[in-house]
N, CA, C and O atoms as a GROMACS GRO file, in nm:
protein
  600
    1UNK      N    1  -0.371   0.310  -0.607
    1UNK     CA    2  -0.250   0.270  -0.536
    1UNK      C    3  -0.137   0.250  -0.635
    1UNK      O    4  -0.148   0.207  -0.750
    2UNK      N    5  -0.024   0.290  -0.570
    2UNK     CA    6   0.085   0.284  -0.659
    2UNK      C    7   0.160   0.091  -0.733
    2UNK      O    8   0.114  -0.011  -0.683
    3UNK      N    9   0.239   0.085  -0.818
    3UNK     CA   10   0.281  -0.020  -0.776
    3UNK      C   11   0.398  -0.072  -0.715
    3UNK      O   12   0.428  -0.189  -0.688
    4UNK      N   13   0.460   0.035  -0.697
    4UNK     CA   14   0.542   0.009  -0.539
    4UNK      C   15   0.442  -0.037  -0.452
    4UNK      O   16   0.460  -0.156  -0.427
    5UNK      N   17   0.351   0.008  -0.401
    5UNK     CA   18   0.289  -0.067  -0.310
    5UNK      C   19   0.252  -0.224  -0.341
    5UNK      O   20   0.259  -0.317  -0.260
    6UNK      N   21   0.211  -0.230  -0.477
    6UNK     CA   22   0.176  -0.380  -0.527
    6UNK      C   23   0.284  -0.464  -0.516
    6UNK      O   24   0.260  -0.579  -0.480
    7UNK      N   25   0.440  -0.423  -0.548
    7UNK     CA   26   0.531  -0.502  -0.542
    7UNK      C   27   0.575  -0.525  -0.385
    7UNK      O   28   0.625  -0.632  -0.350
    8UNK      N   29   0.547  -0.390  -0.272
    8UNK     CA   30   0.593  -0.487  -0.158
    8UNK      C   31   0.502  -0.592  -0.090
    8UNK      O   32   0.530  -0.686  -0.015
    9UNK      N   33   0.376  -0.546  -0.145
    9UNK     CA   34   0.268  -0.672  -0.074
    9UNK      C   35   0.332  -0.790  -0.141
    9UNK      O   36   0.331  -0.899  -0.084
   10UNK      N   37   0.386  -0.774  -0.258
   10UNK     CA   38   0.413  -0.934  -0.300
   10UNK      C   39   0.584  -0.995  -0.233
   10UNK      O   40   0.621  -1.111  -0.249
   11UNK      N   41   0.666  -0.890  -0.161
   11UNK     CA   42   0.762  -0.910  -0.160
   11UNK      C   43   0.758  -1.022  -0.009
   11UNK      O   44   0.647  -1.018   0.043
   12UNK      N   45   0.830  -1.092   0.045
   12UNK     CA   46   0.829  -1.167   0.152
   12UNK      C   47   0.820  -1.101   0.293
   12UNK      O   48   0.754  -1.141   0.389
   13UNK      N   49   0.923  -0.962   0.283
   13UNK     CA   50   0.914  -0.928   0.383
   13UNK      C   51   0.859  -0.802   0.374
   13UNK      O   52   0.901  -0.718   0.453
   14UNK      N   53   0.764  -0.765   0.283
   14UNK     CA   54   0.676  -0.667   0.246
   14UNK      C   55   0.559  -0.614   0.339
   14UNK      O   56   0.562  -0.600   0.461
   15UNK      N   57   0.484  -0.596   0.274
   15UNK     CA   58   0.347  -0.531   0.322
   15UNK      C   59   0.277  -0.652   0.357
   15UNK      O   60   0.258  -0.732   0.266
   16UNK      N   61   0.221  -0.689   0.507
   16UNK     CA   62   0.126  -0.804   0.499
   16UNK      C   63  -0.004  -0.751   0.583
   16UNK      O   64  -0.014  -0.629   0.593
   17UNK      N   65  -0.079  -0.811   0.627
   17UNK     CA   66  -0.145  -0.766   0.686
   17UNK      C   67  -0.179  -0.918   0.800
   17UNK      O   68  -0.202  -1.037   0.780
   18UNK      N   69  -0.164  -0.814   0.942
   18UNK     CA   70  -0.219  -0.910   1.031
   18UNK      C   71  -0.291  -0.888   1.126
   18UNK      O   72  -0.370  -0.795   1.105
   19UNK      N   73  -0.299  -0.939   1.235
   19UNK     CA   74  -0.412  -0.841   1.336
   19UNK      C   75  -0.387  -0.762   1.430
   19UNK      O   76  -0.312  -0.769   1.527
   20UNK      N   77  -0.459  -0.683   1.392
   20UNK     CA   78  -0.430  -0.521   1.495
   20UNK      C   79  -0.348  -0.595   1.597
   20UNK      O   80  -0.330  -0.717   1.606
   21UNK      N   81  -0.290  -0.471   1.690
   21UNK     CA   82  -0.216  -0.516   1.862
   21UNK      C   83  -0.188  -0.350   1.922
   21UNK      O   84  -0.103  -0.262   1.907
   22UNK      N   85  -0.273  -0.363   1.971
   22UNK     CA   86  -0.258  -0.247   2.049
   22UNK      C   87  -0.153  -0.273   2.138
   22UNK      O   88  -0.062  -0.196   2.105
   23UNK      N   89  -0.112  -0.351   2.248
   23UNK     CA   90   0.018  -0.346   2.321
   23UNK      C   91   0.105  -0.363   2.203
   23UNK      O   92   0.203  -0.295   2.233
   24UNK      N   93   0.126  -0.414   2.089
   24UNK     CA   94   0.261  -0.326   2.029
   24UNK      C   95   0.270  -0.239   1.971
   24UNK      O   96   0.383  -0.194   1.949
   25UNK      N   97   0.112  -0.151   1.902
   25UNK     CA   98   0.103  -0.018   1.907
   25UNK      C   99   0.167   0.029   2.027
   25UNK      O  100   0.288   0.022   2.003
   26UNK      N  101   0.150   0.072   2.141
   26UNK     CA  102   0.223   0.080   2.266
   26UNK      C  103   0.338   0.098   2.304
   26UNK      O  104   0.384   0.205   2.343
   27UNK      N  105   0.424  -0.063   2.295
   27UNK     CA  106   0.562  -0.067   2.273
   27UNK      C  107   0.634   0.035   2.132
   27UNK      O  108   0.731   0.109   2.148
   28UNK      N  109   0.581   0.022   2.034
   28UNK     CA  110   0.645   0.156   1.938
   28UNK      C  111   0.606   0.258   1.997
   28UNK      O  112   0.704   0.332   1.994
   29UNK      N  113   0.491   0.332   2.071
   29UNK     CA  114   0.484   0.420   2.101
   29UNK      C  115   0.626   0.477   2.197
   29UNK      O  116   0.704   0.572   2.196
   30UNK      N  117   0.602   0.361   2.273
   30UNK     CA  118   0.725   0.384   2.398
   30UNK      C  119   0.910   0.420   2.325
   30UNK      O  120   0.986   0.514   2.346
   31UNK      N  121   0.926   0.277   2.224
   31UNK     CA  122   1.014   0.315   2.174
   31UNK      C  123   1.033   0.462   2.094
   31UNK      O  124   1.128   0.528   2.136
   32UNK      N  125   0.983   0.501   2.024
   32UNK     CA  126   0.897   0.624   1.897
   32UNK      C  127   0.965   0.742   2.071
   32UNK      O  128   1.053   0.825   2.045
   33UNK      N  129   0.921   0.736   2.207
   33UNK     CA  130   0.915   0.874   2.258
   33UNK      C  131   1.068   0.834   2.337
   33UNK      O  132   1.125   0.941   2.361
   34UNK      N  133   1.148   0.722   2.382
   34UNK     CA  134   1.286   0.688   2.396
   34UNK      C  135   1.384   0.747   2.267
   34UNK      O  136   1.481   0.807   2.315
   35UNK      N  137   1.386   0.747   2.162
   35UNK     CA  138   1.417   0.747   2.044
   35UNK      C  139   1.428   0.914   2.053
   35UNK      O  140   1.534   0.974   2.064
   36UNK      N  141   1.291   0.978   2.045
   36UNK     CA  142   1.329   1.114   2.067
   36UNK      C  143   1.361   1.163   2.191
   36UNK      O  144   1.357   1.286   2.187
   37UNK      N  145   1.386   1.129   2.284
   37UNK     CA  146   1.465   1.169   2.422
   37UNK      C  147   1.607   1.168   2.388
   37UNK      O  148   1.673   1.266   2.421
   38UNK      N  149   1.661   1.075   2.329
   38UNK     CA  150   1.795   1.031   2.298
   38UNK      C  151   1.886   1.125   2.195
   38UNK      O  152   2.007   1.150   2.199
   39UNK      N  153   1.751   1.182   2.072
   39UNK     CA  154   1.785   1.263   2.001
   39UNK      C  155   1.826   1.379   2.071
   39UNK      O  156   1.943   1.414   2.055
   40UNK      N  157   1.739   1.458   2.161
   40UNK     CA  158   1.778   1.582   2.199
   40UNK      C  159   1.880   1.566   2.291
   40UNK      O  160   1.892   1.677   2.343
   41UNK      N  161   1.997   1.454   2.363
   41UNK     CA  162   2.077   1.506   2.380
   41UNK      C  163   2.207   1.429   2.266
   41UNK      O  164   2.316   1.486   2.273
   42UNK      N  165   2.200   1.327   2.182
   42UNK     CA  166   2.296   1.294   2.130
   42UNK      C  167   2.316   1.381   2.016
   42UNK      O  168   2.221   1.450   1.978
   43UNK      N  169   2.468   1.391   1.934
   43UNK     CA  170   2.512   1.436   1.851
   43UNK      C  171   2.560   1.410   1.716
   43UNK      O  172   2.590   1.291   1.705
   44UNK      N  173   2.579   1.475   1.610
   44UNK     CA  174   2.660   1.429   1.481
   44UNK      C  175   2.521   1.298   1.474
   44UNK      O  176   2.406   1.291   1.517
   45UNK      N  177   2.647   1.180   1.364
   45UNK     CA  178   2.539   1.130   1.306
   45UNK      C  179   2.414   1.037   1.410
   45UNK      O  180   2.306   0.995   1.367
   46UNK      N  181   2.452   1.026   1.521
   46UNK     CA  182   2.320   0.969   1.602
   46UNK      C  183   2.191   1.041   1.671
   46UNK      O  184   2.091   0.987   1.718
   47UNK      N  185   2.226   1.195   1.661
   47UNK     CA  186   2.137   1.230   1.610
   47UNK      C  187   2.007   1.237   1.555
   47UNK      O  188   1.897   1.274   1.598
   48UNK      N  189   2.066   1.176   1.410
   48UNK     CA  190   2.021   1.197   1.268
   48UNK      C  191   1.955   1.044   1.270
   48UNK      O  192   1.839   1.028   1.232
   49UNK      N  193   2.023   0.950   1.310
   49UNK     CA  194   1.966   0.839   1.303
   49UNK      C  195   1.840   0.793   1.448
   49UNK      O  196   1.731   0.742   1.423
   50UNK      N  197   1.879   0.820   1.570
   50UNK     CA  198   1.766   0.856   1.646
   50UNK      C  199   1.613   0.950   1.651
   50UNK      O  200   1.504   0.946   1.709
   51UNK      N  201   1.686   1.032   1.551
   51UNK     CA  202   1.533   1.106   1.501
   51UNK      C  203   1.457   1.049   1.416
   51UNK      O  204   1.334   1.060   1.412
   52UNK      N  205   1.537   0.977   1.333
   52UNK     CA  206   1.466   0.880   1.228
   52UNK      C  207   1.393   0.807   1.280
   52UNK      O  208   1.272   0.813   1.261
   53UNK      N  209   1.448   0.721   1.358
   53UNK     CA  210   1.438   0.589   1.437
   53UNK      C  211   1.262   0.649   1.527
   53UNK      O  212   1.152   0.596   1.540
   54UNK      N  213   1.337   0.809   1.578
   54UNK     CA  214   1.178   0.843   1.650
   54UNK      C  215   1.078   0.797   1.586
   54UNK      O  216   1.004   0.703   1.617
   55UNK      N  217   1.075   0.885   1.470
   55UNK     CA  218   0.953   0.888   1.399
   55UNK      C  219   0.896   0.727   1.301
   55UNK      O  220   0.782   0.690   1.273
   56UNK      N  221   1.040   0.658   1.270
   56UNK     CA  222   0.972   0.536   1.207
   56UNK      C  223   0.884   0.459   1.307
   56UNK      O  224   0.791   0.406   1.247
   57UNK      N  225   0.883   0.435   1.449
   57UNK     CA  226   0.858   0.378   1.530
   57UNK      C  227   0.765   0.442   1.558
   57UNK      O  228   0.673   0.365   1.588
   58UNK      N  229   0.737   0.540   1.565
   58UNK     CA  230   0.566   0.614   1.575
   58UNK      C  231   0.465   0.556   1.455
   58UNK      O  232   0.349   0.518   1.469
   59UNK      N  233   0.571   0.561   1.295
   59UNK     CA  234   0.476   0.539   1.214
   59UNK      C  235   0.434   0.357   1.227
   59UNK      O  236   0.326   0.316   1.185
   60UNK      N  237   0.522   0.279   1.279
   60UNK     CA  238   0.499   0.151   1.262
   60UNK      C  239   0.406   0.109   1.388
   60UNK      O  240   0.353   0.003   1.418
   61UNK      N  241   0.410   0.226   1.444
   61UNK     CA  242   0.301   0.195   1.616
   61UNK      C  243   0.111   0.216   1.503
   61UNK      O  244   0.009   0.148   1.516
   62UNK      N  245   0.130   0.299   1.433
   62UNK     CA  246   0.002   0.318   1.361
   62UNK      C  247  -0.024   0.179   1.302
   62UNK      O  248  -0.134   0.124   1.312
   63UNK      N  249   0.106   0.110   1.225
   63UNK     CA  250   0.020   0.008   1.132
   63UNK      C  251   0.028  -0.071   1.245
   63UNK      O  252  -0.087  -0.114   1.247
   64UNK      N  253   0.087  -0.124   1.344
   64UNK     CA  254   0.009  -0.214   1.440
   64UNK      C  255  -0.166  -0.194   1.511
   64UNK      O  256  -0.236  -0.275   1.572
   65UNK      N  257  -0.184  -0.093   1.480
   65UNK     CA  258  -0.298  -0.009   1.545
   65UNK      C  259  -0.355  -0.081   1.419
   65UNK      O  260  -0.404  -0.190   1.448
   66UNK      N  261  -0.363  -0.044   1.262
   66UNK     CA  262  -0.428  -0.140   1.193
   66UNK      C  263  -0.438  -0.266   1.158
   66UNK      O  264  -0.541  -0.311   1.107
   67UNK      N  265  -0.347  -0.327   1.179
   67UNK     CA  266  -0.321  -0.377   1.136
   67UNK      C  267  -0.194  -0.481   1.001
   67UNK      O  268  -0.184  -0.581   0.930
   68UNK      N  269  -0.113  -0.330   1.054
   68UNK     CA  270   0.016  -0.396   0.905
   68UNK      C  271   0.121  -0.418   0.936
   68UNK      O  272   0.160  -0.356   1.035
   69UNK      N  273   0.217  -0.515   0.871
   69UNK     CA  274   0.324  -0.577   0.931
   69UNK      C  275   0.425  -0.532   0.757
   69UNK      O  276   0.393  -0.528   0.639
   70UNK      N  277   0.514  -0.514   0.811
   70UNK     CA  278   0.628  -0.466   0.708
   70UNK      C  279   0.761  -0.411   0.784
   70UNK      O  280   0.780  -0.354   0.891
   71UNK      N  281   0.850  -0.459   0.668
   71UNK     CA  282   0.992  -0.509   0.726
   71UNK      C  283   1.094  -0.447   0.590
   71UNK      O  284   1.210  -0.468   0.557
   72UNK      N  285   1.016  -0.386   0.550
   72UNK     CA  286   1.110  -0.312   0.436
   72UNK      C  287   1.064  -0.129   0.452
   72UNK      O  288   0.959  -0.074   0.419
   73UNK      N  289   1.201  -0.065   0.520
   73UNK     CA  290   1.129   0.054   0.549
   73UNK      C  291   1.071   0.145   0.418
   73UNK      O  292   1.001   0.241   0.451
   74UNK      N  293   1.096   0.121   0.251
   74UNK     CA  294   1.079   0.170   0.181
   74UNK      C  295   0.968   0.165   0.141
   74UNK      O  296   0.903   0.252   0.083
   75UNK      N  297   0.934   0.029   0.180
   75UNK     CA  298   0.730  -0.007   0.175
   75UNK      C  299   0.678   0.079   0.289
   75UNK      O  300   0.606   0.170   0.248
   76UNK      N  301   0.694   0.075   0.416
   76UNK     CA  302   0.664   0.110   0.509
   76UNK      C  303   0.614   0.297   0.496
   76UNK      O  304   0.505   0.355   0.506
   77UNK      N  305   0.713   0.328   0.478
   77UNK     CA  306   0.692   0.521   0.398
   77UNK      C  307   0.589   0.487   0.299
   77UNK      O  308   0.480   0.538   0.322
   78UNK      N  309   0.599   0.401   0.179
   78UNK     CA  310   0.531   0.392   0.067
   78UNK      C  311   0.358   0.388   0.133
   78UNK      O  312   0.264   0.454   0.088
   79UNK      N  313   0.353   0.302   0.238
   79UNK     CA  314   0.219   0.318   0.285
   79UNK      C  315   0.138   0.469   0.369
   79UNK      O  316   0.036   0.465   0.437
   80UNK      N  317   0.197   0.556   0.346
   80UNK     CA  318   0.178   0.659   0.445
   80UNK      C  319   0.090   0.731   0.355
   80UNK      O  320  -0.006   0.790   0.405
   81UNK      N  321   0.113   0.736   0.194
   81UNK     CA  322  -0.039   0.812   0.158
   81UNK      C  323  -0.182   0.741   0.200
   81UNK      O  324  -0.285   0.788   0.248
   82UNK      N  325  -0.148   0.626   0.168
   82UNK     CA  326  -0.258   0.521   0.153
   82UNK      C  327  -0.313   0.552   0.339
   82UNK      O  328  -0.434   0.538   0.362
   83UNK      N  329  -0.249   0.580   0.420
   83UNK     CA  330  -0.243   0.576   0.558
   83UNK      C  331  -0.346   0.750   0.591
   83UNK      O  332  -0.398   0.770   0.701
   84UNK      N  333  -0.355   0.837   0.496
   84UNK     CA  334  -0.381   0.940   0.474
   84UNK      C  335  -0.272   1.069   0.495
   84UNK      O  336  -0.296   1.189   0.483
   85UNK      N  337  -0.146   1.004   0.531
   85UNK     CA  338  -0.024   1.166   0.580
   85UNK      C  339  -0.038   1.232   0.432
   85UNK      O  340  -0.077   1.190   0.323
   86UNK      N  341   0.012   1.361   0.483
   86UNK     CA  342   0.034   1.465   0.342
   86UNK      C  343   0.167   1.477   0.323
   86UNK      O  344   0.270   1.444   0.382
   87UNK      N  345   0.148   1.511   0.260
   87UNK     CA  346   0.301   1.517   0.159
   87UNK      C  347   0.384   1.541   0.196
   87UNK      O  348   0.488   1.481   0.168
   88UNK      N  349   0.372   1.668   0.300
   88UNK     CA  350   0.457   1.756   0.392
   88UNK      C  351   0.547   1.605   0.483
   88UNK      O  352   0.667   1.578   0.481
   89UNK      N  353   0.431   1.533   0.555
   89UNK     CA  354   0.484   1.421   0.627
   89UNK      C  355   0.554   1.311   0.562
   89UNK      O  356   0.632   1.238   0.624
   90UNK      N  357   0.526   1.297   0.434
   90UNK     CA  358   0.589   1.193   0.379
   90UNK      C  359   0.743   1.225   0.290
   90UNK      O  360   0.820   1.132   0.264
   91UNK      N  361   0.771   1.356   0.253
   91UNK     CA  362   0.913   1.420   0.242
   91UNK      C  363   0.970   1.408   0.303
   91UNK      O  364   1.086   1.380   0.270
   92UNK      N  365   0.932   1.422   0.456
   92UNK     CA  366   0.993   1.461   0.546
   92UNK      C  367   1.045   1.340   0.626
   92UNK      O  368   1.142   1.344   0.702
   93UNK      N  369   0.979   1.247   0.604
   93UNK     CA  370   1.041   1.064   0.657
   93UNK      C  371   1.110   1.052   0.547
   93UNK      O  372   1.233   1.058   0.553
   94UNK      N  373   1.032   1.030   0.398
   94UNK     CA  374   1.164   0.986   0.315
   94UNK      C  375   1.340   1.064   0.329
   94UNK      O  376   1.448   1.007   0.313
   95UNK      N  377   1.313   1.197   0.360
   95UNK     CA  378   1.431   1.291   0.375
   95UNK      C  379   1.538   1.221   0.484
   95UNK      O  380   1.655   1.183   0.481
   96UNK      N  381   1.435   1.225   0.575
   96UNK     CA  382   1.476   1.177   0.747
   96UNK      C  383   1.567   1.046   0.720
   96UNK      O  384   1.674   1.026   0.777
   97UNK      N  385   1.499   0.949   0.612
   97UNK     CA  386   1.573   0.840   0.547
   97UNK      C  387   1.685   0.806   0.560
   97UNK      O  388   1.752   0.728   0.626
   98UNK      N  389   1.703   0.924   0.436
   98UNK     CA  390   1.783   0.921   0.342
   98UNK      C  391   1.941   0.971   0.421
   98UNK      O  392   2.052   0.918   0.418
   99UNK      N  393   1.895   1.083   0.482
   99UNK     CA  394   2.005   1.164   0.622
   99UNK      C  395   2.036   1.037   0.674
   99UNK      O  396   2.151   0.996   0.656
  100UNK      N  397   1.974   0.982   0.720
  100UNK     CA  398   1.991   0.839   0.886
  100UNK      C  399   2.082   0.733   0.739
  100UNK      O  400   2.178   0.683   0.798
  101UNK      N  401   2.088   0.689   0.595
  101UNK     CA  402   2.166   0.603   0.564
  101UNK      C  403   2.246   0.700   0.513
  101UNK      O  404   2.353   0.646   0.540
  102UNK      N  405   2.284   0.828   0.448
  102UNK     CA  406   2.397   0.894   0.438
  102UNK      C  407   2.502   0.862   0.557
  102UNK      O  408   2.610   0.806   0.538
  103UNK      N  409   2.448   0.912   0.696
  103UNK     CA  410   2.543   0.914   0.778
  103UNK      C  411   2.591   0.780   0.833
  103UNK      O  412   2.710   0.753   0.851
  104UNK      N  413   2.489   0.698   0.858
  104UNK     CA  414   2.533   0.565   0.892
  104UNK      C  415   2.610   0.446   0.804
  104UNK      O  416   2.655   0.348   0.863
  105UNK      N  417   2.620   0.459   0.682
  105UNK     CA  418   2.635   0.346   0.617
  105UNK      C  419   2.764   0.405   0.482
  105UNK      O  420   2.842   0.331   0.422
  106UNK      N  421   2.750   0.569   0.462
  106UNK     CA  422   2.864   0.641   0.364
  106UNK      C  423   2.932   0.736   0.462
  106UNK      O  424   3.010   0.816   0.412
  107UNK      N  425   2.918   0.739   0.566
  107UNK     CA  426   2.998   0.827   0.642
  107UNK      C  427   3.015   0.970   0.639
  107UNK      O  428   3.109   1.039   0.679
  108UNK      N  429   2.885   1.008   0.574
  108UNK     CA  430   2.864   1.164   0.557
  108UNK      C  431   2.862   1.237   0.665
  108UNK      O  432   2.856   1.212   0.786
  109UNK      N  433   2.871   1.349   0.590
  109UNK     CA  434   2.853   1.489   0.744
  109UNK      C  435   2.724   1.485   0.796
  109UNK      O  436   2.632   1.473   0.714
  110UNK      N  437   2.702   1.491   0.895
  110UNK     CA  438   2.505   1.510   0.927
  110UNK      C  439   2.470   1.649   0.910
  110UNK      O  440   2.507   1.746   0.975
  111UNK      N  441   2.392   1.641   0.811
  111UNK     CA  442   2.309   1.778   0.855
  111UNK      C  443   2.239   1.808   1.018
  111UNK      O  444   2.238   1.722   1.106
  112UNK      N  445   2.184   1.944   1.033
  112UNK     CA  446   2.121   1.975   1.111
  112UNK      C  447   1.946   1.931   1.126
  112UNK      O  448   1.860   1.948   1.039
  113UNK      N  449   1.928   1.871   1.256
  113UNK     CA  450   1.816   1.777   1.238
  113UNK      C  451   1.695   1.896   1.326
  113UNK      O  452   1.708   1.920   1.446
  114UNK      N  453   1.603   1.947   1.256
  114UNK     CA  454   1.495   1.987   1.288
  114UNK      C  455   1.418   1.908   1.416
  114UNK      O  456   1.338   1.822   1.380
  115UNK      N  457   1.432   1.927   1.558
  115UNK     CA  458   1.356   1.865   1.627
  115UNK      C  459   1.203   1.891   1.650
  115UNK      O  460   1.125   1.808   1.695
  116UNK      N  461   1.173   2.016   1.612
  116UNK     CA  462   1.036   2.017   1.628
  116UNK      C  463   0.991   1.990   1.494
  116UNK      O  464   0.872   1.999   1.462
  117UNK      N  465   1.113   1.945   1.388
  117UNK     CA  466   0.966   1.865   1.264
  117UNK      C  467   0.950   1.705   1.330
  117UNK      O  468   0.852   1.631   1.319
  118UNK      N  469   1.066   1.680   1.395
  118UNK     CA  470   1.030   1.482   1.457
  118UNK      C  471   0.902   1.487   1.537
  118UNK      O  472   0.807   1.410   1.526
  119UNK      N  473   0.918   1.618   1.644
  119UNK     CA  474   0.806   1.607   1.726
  119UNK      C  475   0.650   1.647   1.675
  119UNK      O  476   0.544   1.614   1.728
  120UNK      N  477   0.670   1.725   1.560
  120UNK     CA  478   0.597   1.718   1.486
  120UNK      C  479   0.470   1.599   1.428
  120UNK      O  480   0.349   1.581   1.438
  121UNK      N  481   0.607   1.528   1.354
  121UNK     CA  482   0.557   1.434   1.336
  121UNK      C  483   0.499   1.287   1.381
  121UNK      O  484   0.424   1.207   1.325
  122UNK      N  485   0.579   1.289   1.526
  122UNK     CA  486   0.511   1.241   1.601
  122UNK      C  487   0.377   1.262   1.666
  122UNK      O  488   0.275   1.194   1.681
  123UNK      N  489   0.417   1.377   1.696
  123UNK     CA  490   0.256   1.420   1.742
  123UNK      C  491   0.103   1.399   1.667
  123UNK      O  492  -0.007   1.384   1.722
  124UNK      N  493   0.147   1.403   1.484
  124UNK     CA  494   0.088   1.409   1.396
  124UNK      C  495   0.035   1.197   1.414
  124UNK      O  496  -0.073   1.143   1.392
  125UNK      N  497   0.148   1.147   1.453
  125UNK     CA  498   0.123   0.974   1.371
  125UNK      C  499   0.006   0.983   1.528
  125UNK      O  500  -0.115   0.975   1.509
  126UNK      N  501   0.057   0.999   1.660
  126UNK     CA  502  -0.017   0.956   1.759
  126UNK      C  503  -0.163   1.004   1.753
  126UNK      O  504  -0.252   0.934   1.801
  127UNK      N  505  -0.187   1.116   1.699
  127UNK     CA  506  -0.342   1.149   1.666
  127UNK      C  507  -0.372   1.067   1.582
  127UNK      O  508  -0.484   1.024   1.612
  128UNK      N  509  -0.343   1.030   1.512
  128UNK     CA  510  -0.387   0.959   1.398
  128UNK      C  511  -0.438   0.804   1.505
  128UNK      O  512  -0.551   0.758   1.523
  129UNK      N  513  -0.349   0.773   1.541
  129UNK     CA  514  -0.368   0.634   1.653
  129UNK      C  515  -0.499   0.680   1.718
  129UNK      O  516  -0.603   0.620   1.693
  130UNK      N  517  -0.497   0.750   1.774
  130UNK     CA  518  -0.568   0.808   1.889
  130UNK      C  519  -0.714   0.786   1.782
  130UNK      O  520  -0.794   0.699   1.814
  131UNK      N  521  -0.737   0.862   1.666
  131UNK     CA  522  -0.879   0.914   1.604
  131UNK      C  523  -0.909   0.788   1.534
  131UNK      O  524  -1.022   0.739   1.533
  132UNK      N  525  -0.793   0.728   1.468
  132UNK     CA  526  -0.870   0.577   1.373
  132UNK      C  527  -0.943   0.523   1.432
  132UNK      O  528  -0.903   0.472   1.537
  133UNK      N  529  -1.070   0.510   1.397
  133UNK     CA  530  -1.180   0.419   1.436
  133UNK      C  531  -1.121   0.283   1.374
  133UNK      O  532  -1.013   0.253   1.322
  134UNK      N  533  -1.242   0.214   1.402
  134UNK     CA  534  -1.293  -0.011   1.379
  134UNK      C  535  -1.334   0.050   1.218
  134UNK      O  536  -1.303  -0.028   1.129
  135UNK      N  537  -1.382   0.145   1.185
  135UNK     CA  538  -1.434   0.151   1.064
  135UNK      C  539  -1.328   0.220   0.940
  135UNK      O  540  -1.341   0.193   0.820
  136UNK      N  541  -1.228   0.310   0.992
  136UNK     CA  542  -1.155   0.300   0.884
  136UNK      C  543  -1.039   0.209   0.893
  136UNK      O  544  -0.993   0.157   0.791
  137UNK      N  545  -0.997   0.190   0.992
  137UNK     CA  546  -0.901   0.030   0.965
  137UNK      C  547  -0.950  -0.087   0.914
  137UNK      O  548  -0.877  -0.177   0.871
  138UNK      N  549  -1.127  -0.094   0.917
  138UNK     CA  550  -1.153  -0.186   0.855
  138UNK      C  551  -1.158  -0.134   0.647
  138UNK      O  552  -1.116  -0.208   0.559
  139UNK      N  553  -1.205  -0.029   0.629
  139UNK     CA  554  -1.117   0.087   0.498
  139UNK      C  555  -1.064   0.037   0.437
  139UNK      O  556  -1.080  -0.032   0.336
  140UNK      N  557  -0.959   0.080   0.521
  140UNK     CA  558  -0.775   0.050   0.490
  140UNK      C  559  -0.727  -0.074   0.478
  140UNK      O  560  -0.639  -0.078   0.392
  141UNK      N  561  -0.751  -0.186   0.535
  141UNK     CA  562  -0.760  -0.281   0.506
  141UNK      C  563  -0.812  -0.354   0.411
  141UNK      O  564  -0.729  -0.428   0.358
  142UNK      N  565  -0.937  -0.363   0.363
  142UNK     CA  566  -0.982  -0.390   0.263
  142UNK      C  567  -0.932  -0.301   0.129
  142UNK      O  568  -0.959  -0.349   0.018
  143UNK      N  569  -0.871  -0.189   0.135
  143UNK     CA  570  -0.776  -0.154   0.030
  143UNK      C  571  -0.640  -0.242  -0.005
  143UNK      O  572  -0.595  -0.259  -0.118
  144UNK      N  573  -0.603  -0.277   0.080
  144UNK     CA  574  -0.493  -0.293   0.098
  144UNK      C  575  -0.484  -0.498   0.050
  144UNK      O  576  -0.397  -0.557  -0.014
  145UNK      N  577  -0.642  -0.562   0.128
  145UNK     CA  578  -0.654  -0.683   0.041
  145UNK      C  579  -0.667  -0.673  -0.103
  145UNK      O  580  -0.609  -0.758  -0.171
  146UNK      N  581  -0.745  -0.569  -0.168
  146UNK     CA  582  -0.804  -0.564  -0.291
  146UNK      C  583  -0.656  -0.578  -0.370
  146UNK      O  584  -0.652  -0.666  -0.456
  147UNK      N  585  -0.526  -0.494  -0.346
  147UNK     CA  586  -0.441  -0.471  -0.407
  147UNK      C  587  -0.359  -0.615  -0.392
  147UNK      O  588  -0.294  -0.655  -0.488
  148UNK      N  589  -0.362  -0.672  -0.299
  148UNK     CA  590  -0.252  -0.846  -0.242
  148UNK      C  591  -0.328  -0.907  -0.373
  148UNK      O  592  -0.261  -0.981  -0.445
  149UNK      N  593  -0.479  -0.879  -0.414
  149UNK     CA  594  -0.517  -1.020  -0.522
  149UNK      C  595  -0.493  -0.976  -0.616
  149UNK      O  596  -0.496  -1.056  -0.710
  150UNK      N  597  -0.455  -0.821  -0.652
  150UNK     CA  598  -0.442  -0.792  -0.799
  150UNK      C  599  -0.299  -0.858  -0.882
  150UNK      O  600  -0.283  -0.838  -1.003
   0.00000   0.00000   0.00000
């Protein structure tokens, strides 16, 4: 594990771990498929920031499914190897990022937002929900304590 990951478990509003919740797995789910409805008809930078918004809310429906609570979206991505996504998926949120605070916060031009990589990747976090067993969240978890005592 990286130590970005070590530093947000230690940060306050970092990486914690608490107990699963499937109804707010759920509620992100719900939000995660509102989020991309909104994308395909809004424009310019909301867009860019609703597609984001899709997919962070899919990925944060997973760590409720395990168990993880985090409030810093830079930890939140940071957990997605450890979560098993590939690389492909984890460019592609950090990218998604980076677009959603260009436009919102420096007033950039929006690029053009790929909707079938959001739905993509949605599709990709909800299998993941769907297949995690009791036995690798229990895994992942115990990775994830080992690193809070180091």
């Amino acid at each position: 594990m990286s130590s970005k990951l070590e530093w947000c478990m230690d940060k306050k509003n970092g990486i914690k771990l608490i107990d699963p919740n499937d109804n707010l797995t759920q509620e992100y789910l719900e939000s995660s498929n509102e989020d991309l409805e909104n994308a395909k008809i809004v424009t310019g930078k909301w867009r860019t920031v609703t597609s984001y918004y899709a997919c962070y809310n899919a990925l944060y429906a997973y760590l409720c499914k395990v168990g993880i609570k985090s409030e810093i979206h830079d930890c939140t991505i940071e957990l997605m190897g450890t979560l098993g996504y590939d690389k492909k998926h984890i460019d592609f949120l950090k990218e998604l990022k980076e677009r959603r605070v260009d436009v919102q916060y420096y007033l950039k031009e929006p690029q053009d937002i790929e909707l079938s990589k959001v739905k993509g990747f949605i599709k990709e976090t909800k299998s993941k929900i769907k297949n995690t067993d009791d036995f690798e969240i229990e895994e992942l978890r115990k990775k994830l304590e080992g690193l809070a005592k180091n």
